[in-house]
Structures are given as structure tokens and as C-alpha cells.
N, CA, C and O of each residue as an XYZ file, in Angstrom:
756
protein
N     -60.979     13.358    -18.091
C     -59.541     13.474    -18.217
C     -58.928     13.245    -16.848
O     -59.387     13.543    -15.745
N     -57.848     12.682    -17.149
C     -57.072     12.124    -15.582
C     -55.549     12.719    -15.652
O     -54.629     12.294    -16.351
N     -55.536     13.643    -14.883
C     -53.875     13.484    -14.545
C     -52.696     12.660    -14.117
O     -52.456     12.336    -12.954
N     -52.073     12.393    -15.046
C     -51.347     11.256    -14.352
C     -50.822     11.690    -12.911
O     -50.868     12.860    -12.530
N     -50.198     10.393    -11.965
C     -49.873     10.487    -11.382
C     -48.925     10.896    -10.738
O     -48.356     11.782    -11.377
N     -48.271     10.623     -9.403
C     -47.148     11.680     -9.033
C     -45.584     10.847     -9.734
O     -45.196      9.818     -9.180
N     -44.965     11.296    -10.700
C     -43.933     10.423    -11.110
C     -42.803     11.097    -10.247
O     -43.131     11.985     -9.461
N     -40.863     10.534    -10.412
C     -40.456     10.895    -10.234
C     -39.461     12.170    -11.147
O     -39.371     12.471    -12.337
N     -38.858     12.647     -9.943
C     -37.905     13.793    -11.271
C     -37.053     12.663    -11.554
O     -36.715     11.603    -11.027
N     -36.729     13.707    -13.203
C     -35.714     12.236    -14.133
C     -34.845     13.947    -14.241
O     -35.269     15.081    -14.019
N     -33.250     13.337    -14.763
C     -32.885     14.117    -15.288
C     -32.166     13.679    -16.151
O     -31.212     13.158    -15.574
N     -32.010     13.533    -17.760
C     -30.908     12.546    -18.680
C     -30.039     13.666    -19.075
O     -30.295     14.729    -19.639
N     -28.861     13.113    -18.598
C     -27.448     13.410    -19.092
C     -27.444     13.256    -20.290
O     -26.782     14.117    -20.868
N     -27.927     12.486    -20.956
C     -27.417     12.484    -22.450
C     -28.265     13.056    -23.475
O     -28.208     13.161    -24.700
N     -28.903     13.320    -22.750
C     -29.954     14.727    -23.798
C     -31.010     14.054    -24.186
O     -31.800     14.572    -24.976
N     -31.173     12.979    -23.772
C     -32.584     12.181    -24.446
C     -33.542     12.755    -23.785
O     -33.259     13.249    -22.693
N     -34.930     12.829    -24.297
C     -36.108     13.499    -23.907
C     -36.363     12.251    -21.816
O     -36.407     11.036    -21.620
N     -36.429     13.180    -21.064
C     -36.907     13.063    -19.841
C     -38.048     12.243    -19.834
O     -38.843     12.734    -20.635
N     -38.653     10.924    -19.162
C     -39.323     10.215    -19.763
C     -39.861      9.428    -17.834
O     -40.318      8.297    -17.670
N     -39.657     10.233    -16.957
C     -39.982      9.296    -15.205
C     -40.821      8.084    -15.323
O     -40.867      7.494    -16.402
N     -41.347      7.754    -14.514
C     -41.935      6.514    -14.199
C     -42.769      7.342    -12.709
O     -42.679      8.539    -12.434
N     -43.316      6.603    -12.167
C     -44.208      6.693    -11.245
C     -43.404      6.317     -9.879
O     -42.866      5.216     -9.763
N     -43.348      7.463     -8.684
C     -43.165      7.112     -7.703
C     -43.897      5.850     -6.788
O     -44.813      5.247     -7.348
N     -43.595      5.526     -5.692
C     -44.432      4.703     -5.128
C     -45.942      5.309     -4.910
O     -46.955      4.657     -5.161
N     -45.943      6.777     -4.361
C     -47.038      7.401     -4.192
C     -48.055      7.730     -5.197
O     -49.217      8.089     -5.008
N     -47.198      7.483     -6.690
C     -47.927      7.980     -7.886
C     -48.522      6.390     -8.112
O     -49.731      6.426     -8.339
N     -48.021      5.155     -8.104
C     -48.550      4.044     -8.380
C     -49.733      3.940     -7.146
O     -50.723      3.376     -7.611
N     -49.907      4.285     -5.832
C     -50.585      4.165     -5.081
C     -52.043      5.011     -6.076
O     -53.174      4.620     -6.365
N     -51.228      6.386     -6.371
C     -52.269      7.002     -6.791
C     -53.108      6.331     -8.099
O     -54.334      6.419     -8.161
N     -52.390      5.723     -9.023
C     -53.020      4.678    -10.043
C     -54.006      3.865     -9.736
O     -54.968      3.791    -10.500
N     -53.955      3.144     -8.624
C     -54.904      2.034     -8.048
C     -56.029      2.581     -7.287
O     -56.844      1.795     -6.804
N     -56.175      3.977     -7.111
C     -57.117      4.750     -6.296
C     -57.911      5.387     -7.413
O     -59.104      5.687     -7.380
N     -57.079      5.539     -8.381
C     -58.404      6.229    -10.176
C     -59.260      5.059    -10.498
O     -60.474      5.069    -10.704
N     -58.024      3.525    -10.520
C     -59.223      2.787    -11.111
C     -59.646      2.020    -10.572
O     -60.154      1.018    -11.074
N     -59.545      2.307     -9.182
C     -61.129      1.921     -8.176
C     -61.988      3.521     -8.590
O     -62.504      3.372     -9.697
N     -62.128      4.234     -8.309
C     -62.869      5.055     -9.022
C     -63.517      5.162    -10.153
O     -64.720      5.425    -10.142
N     -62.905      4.997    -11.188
C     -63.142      4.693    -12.716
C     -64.061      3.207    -12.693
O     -65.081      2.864    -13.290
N     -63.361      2.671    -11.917
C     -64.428      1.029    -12.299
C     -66.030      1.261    -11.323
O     -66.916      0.418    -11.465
N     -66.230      2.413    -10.414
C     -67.774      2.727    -10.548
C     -68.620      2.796    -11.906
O     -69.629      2.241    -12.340
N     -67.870      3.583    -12.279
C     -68.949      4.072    -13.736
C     -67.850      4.029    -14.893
O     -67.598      4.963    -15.654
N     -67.153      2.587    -14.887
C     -66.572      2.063    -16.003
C     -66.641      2.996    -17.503
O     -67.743      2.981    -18.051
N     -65.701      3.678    -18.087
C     -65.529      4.117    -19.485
C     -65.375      3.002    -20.414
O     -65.225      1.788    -20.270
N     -65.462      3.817    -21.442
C     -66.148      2.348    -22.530
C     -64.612      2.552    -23.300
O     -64.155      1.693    -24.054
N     -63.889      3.864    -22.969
C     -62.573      3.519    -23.836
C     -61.339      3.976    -22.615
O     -61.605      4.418    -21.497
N     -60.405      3.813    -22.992
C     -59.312      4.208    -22.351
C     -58.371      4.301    -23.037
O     -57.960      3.353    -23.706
N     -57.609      5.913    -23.018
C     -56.676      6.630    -23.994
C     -55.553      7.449    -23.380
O     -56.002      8.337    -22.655
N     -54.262      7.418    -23.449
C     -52.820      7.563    -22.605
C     -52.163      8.563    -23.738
O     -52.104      8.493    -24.965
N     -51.791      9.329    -22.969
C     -50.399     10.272    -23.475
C     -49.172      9.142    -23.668
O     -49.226      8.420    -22.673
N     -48.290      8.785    -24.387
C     -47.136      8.135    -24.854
C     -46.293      8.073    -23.477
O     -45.862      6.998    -23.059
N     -46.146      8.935    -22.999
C     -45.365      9.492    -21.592
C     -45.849      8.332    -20.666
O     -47.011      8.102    -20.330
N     -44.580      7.564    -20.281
C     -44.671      6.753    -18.808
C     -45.068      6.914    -18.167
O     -45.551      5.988    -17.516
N     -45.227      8.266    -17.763
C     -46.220      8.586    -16.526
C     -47.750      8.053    -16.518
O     -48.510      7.359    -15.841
N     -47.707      8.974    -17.937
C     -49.450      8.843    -18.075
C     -49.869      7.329    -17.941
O     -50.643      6.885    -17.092
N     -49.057      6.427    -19.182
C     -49.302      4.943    -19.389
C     -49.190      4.149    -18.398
O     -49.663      3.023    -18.553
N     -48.706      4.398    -17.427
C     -48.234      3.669    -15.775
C     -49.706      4.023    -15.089
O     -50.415      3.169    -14.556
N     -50.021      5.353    -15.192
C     -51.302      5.618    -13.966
C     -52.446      5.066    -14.919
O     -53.306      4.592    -14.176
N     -52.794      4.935    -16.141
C     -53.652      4.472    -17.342
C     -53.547      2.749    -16.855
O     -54.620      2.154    -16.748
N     -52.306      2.016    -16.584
C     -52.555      0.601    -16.952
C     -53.140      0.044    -15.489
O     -53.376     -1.139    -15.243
N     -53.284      0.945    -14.757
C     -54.007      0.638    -13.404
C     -55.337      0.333    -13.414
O     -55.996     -0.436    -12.714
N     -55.606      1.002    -14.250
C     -57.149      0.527    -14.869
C     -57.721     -0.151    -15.637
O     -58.897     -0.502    -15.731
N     -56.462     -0.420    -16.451
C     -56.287     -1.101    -18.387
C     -56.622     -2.660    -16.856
O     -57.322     -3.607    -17.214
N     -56.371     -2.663    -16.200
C     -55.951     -4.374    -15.403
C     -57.525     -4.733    -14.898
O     -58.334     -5.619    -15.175
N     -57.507     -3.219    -13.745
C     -58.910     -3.354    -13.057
C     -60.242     -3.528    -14.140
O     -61.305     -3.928    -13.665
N     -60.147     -3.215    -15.603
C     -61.638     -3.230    -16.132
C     -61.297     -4.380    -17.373
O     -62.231     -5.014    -17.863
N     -60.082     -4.565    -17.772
C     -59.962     -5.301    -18.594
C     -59.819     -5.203    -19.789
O     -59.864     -6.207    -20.500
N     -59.581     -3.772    -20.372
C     -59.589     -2.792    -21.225
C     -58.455     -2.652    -21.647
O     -57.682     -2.608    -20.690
N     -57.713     -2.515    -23.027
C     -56.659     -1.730    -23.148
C     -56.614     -0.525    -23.362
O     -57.436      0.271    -23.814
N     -55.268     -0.408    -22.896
C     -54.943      1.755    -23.503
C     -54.654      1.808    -24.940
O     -53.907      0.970    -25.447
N     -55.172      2.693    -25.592
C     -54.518      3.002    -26.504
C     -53.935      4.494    -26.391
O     -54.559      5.516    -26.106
N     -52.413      4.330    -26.723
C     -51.496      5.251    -27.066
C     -51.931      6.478    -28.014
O     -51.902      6.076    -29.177
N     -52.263      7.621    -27.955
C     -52.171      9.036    -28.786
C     -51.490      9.953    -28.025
O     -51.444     10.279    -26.839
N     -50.708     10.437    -29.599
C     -49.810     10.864    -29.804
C     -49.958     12.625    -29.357
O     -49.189     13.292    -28.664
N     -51.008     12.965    -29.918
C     -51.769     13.916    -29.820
C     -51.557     14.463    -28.267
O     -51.170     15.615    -28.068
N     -51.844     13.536    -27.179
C     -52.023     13.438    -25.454
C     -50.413     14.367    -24.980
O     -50.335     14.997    -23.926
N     -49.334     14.276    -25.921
C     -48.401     14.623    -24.631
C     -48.370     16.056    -24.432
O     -49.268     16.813    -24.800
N     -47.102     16.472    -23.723
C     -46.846     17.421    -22.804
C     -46.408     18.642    -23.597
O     -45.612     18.517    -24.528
N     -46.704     19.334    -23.391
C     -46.663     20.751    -23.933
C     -44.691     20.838    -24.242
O     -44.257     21.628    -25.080
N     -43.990     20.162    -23.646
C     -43.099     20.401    -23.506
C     -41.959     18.788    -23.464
O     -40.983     18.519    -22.764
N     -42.741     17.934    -24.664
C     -42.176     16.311    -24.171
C     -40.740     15.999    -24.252
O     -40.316     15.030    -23.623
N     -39.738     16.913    -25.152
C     -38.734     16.372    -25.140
C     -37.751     17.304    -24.600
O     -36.890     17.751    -25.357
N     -37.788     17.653    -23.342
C     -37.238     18.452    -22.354
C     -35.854     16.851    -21.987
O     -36.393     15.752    -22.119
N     -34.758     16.811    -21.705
C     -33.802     16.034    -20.850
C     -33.896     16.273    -19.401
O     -33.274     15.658    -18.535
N     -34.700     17.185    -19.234
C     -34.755     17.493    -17.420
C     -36.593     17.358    -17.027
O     -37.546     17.938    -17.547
N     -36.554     16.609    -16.200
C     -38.698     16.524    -16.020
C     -38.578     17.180    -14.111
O     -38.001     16.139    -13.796
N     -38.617     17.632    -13.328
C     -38.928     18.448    -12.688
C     -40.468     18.561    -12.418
O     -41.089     19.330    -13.152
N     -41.205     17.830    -11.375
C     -42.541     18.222    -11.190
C     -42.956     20.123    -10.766
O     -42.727     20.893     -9.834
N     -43.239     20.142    -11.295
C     -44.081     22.009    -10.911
C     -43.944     21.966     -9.648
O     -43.431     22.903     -9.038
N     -44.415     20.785     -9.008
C     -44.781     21.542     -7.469
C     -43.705     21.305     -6.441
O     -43.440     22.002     -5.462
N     -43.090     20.100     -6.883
C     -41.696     20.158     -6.335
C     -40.802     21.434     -6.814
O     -39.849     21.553     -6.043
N     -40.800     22.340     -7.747
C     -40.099     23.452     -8.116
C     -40.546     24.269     -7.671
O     -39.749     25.192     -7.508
N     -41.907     24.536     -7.208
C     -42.334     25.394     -6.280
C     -41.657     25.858     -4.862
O     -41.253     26.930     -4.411
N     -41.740     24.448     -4.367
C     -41.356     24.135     -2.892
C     -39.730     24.873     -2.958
O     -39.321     25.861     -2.349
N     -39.013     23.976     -3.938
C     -37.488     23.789     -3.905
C     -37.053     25.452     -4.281
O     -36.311     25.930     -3.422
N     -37.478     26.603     -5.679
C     -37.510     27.312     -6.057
C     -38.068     28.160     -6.641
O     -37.621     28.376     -7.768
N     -39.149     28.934     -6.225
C     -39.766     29.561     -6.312
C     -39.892     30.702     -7.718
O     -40.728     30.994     -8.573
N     -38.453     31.113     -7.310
C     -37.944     31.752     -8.843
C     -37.838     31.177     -9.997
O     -38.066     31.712    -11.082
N     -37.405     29.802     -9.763
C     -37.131     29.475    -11.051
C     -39.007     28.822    -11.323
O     -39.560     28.837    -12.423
N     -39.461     28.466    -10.414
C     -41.295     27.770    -10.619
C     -41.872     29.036    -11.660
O     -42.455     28.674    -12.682
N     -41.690     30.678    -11.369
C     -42.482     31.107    -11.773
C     -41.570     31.376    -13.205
O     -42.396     31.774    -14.026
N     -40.673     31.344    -13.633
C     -40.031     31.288    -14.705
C     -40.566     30.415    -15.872
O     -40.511     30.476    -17.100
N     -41.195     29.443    -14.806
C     -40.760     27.976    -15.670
C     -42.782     27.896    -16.359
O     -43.265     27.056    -17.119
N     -43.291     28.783    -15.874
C     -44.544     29.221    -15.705
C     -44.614     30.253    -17.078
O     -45.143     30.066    -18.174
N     -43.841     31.434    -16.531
C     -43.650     32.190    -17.670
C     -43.493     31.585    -19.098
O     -44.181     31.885    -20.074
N     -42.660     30.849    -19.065
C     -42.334     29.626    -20.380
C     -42.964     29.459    -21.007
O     -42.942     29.881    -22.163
N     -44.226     28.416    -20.252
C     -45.117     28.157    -20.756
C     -46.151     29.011    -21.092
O     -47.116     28.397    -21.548
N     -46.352     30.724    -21.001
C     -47.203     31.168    -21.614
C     -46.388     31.929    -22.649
O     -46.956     32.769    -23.347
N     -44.985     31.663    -22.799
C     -44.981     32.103    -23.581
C     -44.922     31.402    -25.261
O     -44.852     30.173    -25.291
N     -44.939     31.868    -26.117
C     -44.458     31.050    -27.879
C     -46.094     30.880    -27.978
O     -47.136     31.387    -27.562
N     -45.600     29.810    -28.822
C     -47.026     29.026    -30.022
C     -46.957     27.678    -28.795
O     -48.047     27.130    -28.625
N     -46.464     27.446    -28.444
C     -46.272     25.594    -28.124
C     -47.759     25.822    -27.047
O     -47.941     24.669    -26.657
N     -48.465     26.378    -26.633
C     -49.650     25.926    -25.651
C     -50.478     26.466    -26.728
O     -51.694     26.305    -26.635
N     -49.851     27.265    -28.037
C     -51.652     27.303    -28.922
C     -51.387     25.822    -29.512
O     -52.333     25.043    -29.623
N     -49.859     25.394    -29.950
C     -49.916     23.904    -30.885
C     -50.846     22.805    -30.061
O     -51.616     21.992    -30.573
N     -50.526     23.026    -28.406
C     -51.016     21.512    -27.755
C     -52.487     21.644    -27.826
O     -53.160     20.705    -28.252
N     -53.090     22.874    -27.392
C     -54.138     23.271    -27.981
C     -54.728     23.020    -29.185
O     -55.856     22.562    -29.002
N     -54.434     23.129    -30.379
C     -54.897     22.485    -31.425
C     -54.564     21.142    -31.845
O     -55.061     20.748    -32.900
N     -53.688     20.259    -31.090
C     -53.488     19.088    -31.138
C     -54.301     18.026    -30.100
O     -54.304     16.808    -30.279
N     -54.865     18.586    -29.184
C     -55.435     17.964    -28.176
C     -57.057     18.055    -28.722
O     -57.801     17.144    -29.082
N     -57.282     19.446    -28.638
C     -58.837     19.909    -29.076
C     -59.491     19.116    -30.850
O     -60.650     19.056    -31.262
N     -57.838     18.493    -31.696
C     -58.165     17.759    -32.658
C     -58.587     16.769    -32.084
O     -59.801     16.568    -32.082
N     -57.484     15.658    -31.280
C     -57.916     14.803    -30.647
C     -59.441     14.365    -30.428
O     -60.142     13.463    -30.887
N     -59.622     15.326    -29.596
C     -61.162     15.416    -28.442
C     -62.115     15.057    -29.226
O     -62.924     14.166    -28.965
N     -62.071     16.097    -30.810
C     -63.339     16.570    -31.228
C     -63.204     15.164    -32.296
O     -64.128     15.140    -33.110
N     -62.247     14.039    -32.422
C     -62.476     12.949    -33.114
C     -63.210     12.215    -32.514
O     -64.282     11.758    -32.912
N     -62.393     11.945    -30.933
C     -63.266     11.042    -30.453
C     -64.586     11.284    -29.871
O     -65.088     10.378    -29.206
N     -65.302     12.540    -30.054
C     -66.375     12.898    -29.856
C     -67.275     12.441    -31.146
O     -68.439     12.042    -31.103
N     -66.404     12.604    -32.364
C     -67.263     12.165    -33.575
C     -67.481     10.870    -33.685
O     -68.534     10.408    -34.123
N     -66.198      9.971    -33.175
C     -66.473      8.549    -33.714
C     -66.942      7.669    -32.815
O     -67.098      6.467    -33.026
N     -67.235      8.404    -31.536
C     -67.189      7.391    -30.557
C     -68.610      8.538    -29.765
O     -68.355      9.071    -28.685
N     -69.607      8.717    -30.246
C     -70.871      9.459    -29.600
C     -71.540      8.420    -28.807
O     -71.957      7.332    -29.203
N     -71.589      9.079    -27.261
C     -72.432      8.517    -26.478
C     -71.385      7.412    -25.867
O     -71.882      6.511    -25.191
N     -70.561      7.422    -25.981
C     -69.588      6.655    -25.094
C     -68.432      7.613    -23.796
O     -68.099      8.758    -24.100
N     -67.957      7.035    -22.505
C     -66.987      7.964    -22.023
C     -65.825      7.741    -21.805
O     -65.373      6.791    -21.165
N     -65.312      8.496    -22.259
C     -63.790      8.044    -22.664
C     -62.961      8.643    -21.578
O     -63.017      9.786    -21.124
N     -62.311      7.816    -21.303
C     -61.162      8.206    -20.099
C     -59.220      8.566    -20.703
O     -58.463      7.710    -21.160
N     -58.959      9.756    -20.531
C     -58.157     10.426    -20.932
C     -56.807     10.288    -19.776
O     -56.857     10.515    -18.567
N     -55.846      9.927    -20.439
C     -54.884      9.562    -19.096
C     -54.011     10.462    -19.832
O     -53.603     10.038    -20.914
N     -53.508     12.047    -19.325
C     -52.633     12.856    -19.681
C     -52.039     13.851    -18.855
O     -51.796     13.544    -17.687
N     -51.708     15.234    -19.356
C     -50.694     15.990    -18.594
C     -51.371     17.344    -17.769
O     -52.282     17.607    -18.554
N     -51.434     17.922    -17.143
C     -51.686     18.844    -16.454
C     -51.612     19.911    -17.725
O     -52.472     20.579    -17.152
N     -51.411     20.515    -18.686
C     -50.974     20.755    -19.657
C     -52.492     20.685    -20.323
O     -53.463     21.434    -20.214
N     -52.263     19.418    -21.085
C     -53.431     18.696    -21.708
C     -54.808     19.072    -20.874
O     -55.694     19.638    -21.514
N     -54.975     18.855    -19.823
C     -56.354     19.387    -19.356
C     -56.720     20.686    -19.126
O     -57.890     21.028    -18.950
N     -55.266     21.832    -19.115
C     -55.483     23.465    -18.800
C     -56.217     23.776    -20.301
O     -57.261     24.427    -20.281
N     -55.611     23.258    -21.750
C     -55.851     23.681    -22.749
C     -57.410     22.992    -22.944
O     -58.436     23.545    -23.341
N     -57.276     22.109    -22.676
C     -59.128     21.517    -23.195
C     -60.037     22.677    -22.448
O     -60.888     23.462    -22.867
N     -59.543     22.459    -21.331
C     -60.670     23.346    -20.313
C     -60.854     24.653    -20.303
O     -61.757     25.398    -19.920
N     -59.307     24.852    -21.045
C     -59.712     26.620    -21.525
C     -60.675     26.866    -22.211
O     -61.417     27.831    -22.032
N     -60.867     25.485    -23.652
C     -61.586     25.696    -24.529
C     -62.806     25.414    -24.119
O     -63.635     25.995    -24.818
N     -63.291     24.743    -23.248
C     -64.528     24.253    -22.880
C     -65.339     25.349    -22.384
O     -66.490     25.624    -22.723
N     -64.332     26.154    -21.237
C     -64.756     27.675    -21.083
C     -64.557     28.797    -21.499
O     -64.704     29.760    -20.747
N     -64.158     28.951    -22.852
C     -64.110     29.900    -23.842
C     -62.999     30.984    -23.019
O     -63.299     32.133    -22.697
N     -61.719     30.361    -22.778
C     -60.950     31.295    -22.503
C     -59.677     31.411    -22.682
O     -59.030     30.367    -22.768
N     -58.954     32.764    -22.791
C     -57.548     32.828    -23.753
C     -56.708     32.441    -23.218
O     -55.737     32.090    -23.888
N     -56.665     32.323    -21.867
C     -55.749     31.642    -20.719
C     -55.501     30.536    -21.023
O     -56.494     29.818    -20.900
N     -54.339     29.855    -21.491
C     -54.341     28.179    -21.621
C     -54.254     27.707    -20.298
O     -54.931     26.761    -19.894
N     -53.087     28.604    -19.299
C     -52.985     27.769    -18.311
C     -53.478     28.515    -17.221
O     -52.986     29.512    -16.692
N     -54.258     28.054    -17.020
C     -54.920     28.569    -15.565
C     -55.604     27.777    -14.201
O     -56.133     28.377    -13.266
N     -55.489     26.535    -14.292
C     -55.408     25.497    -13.339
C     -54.207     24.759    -12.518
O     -53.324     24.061    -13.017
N     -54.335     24.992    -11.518
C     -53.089     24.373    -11.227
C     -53.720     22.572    -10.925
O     -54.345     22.152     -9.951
N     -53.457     22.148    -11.629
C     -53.904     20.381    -11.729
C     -53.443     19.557    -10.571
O     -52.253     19.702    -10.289
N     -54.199     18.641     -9.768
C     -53.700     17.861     -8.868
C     -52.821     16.827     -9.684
O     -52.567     17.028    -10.872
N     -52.284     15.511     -8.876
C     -51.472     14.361     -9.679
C     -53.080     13.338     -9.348
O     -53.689     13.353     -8.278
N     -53.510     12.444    -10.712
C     -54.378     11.985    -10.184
C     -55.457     12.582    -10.161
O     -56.427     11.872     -9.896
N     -55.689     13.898    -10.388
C     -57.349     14.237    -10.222
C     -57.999     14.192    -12.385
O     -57.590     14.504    -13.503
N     -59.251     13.543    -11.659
C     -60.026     13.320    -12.536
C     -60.952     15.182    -12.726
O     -61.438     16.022    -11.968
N     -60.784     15.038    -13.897
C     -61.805     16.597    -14.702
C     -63.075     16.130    -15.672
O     -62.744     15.328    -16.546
N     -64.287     16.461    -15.650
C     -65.254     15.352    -16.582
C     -66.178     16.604    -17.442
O     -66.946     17.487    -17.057
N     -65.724     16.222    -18.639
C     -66.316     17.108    -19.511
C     -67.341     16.572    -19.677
O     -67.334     15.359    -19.470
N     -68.748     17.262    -20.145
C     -69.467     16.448    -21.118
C     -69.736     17.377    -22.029
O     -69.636     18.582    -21.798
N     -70.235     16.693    -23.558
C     -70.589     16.758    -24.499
C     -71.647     16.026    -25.295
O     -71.721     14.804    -25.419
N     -72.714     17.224    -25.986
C     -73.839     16.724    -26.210
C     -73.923     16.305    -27.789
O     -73.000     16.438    -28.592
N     -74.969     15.876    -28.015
C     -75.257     15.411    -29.699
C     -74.843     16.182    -30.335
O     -74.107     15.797    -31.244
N     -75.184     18.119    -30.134
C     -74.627     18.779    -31.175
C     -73.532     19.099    -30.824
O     -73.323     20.242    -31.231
N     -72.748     18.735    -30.312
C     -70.819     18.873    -29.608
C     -70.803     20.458    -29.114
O     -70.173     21.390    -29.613
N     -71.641     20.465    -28.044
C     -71.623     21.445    -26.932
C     -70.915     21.190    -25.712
O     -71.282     20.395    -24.846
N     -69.980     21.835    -25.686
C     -69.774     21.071    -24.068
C     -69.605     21.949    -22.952
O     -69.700     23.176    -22.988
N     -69.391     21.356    -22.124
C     -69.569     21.805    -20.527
C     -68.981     21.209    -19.863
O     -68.626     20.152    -20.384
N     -68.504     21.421    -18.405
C     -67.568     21.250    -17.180
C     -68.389     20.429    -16.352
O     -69.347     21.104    -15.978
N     -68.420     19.619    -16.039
C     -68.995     18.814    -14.686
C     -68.183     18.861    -13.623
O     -68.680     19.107    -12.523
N     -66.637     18.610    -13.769
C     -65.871     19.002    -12.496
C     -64.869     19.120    -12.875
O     -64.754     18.852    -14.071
N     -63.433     19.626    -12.043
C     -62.189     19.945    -11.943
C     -61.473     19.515    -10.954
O     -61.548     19.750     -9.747
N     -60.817     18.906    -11.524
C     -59.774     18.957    -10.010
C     -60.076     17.903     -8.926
O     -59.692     18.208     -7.796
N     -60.679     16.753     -9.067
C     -61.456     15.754     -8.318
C     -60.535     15.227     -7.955
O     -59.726     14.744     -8.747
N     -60.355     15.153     -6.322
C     -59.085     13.918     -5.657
C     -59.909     13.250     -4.759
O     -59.460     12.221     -4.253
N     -60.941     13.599     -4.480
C     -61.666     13.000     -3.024
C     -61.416     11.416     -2.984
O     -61.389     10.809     -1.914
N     -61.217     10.726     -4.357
C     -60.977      9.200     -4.429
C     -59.674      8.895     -3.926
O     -59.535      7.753     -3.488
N     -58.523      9.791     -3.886
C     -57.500      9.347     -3.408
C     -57.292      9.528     -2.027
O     -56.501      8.715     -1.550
N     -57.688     10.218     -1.368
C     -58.142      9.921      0.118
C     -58.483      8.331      0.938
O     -58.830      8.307      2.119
């Protein structure tokens, strides 16, 4: 799983769902996954709907020759917000409102829904696609809930996700899985 990259804040006036694009630094960061990714080439490549994700995803869709395919399943715990605000820029900028915005998200059903919408996801393409590795281009969000489940824990969010870092599950014949890493940026260096 890949975090997309660093996009910018959007904010729509007209109430349409918040939808950024990729800063210069976040497209830098695109071309640094899939020189990475094209070491040990994935046999699929799969994007959250979200510009972000599909922008840092087609960096690679170019470098291997591969297309993305779009699921629906991939987005953000929170996709049709009119205001997108990176976490860590709200950190920096406001502190109060960061841990608010934190609170949010543990609170309701919406991180058990992405949770059972993501973990559907996973456990398809684990069925239909065995013995292949699939590269996941999604939300900071999307990888707290897989990884909760991977480590059997009630916490959805408990990672704070880089922009750009790669997380590598694996999973065996009888769909056991396990953590190989978290949080991987050393490629964007």
C-alpha cells in the first residue's frame, strides 16, 4: 500500500466534494515510488478515485507500463468533505483544531464502514489474484484500517502515515497475513 502523495489544500466554495491535485513536491514524490516500485515491479496497480491517489499511481502506470485501475472501495474515510486540509499542515497551522479533527475521525461508524469496505476490497484481491503483488495507491486512512486489521487491533487509527510511504503486507495461501513494513520513505530521499 502507498500513500499518496503530498497534494495541495483545496477548499470549494461551492460545496462540491474537495478533490487537490499534487503539489510540485507530491509529483516529485510520485516519480521516487515508481523508481522504487519498478525494482520489484507489481503485477497489478490499484488507485483510490481521489486525484491525489491517481496522480501519485500514474507515476508508475508510465514507468512499468501498466494501467491503474480505479476502486471505489480505496477512498477516504471522509471523501466528500468541500474543505481537504492536509493533517500535518493542520498540525503545524492549529493544533486545536488537528486534534479535533482527529477526534472526528474516531469518532461514528465511518472508520468501522472504511474498514469493512477496504478489508472487502483486500480480501478479493487476495482471492482472485493469489500469488501476485498488488500495489495499492490510497489514503492514510485506508492503510491505518488495513493495518489495524492485519494486527488485530481496535484502534483504526493509530499510524501517523508519511505522504508517499510504501506499507507491505503479505499474505499466505491460507489468507494469513502479516506486516513486512510501515511507513517506508527511505526511497524518497
Amino acid at each position: 500500500m502507498i500513500r499518496h502523495a503530498h497534494p495541495i489544500s483545496e477548499e470549494r466554495i461551492d460545496g462540491t466534494p474537495a478533490d487537490p491535485p499534487l503539489s510540485e513536491a507530491g509529483f516529485e514524490q510520485s516519480r521516487a515510488v515508481a523508481e522504487w516500485l519498478s525494482r520489484n515491479p507489481p503485477d497489478r496497480l490499484v488507485s483510490s478515485p481521489a486525484l491525489r491517489a491517481r496522480q501519485t499511481a500514474e507515476a508508475t502506470s508510465r514507468k512499468l507500463g501498466r494501467p491503474v485501475e480505479i476502486d471505489d472501495r480505496l477512498c477516504d474515510v471522509n471523501p466528500l468533505l468541500s474543505r481537504y486540509v492536509t493533517l500535518e499542515e493542520e498540525r503545524v497551522r492549529d493544533p486545536l483544531a488537528y486534534r479535533r479533527r482527529l477526534d472526528q475521525y474516531r469518532e461514528g461508524d465511518h472508520l468501522a464502514d472504511a474498514s469493512a469496505r477496504v478489508n472487502a476490497a483486500l480480501d478479493e484481491w487476495t482471492d482472485t489474484h493469489p500469488g501476485k503483488r498488488v500495489a495499492v495507491f490510497c489514503h492514510g486512512s485506508v492503510v491505518n484500517v488495513y493495518a489495524a486489521r492485519v494486527l488485530g487491533l481496535s484502534e483504526f487509527i493509530f499510524l501517523d502515515v508519511g505522504y508517499a510511504s510504501g506499507h507491505r503486507f503479505l499474505i499466505s495461501r491460507d489468507a494469513a497475513r502479516s506486516v513486512k513494513s510501515l511507513n517506508e520513505t527511505a526511497y524518497l530521499t
